[in-house]
N, C-alpha and C positions, 0 to 999 in steps of 0.2 A: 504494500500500500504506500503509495507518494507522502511524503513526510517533509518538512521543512526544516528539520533537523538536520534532515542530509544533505542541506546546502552548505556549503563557507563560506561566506559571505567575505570573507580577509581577501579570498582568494578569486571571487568575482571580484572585487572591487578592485585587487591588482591589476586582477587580469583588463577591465577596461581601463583604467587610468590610461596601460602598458599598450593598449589598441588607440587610445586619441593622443598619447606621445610618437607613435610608429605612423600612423596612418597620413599619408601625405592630401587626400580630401574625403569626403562623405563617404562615397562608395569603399572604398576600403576600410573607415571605421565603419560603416554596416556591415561588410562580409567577417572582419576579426571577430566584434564585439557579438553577434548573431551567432555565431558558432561558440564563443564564449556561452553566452545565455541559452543556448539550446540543452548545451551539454552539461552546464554546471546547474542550472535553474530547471527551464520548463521542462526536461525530461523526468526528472527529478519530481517535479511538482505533480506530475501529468497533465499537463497542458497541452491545447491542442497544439497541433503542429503550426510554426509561422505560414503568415503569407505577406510576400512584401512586394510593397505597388499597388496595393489592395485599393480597388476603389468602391466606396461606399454605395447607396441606393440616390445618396444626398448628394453624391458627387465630389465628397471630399476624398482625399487619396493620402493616407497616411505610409509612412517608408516599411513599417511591417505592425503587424496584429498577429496578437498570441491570443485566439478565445477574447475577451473582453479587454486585455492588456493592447494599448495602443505605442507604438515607439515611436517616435521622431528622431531622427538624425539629425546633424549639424556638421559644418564640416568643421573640423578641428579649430580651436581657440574662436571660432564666434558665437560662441557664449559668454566672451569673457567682459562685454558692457551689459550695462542694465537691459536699456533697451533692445537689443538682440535677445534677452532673454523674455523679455516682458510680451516681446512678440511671437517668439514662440511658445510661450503660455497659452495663447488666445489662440492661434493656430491647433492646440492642440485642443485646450476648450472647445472650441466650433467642432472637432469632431465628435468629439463625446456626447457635445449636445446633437447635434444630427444623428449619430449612430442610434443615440439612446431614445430621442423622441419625446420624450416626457422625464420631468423633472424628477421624480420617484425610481427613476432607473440608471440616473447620472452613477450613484453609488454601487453600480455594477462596475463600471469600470474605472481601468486605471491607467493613467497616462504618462509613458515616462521619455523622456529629453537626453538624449547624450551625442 
């Protein structure tokens, strides 16, 4: 049975740090850091398999979806002002809201930025 215990968390988070110091734009820190989290997390978890490029009903098109987990990429160091970050909050927000539909269902998913 999938357990969360049998994560390491030390050991994801090395492992992306060590994927957006290597990775020279987007596409390369999606294929490291996706194989990181495949292998170290959502297999682990049993989460469904990614899909990335995924585009929604609403037309939005996030970089990959794990089951209700939404990822956004970035390419390396542009997150490091506010507003590139603030912006990809809201980017990511709009998808949750579209996916989810109604407000009662936002708390389904999870959105996460790297």
């Amino acid at each position: 049975m999938p357990s969360i215990e049998q994560i390491d968390v030390d050991k994801v988070l090395a492992g992306l740090k060590h994927a957006a110091a290597t990775a020279g734009n987007e596409e390369e820190l999606r294929i490291k850091a996706s194989s990181l989290l495949e292998n170290e997390v959502i297999l682990k978890l049993g989460i469904t398999p990614g899909r990335y490029e995924y585009t929604f009903i609403s037309g939005g098109r996030p970089d990959a979806l794990y089951g209700h987990v939404i990822i956004e990429y970035k390419v390396p160091g542009k997150l490091s002002k506010e507003p590139d970050v603030a912006k990809a909050k809201e980017q990511l927000i709009g998808y949750i809201k579209k996916e989810a539909e109604v407000e009662d269902r936002f708390k389904l998913f999870l959105g996460v930025i790297l």
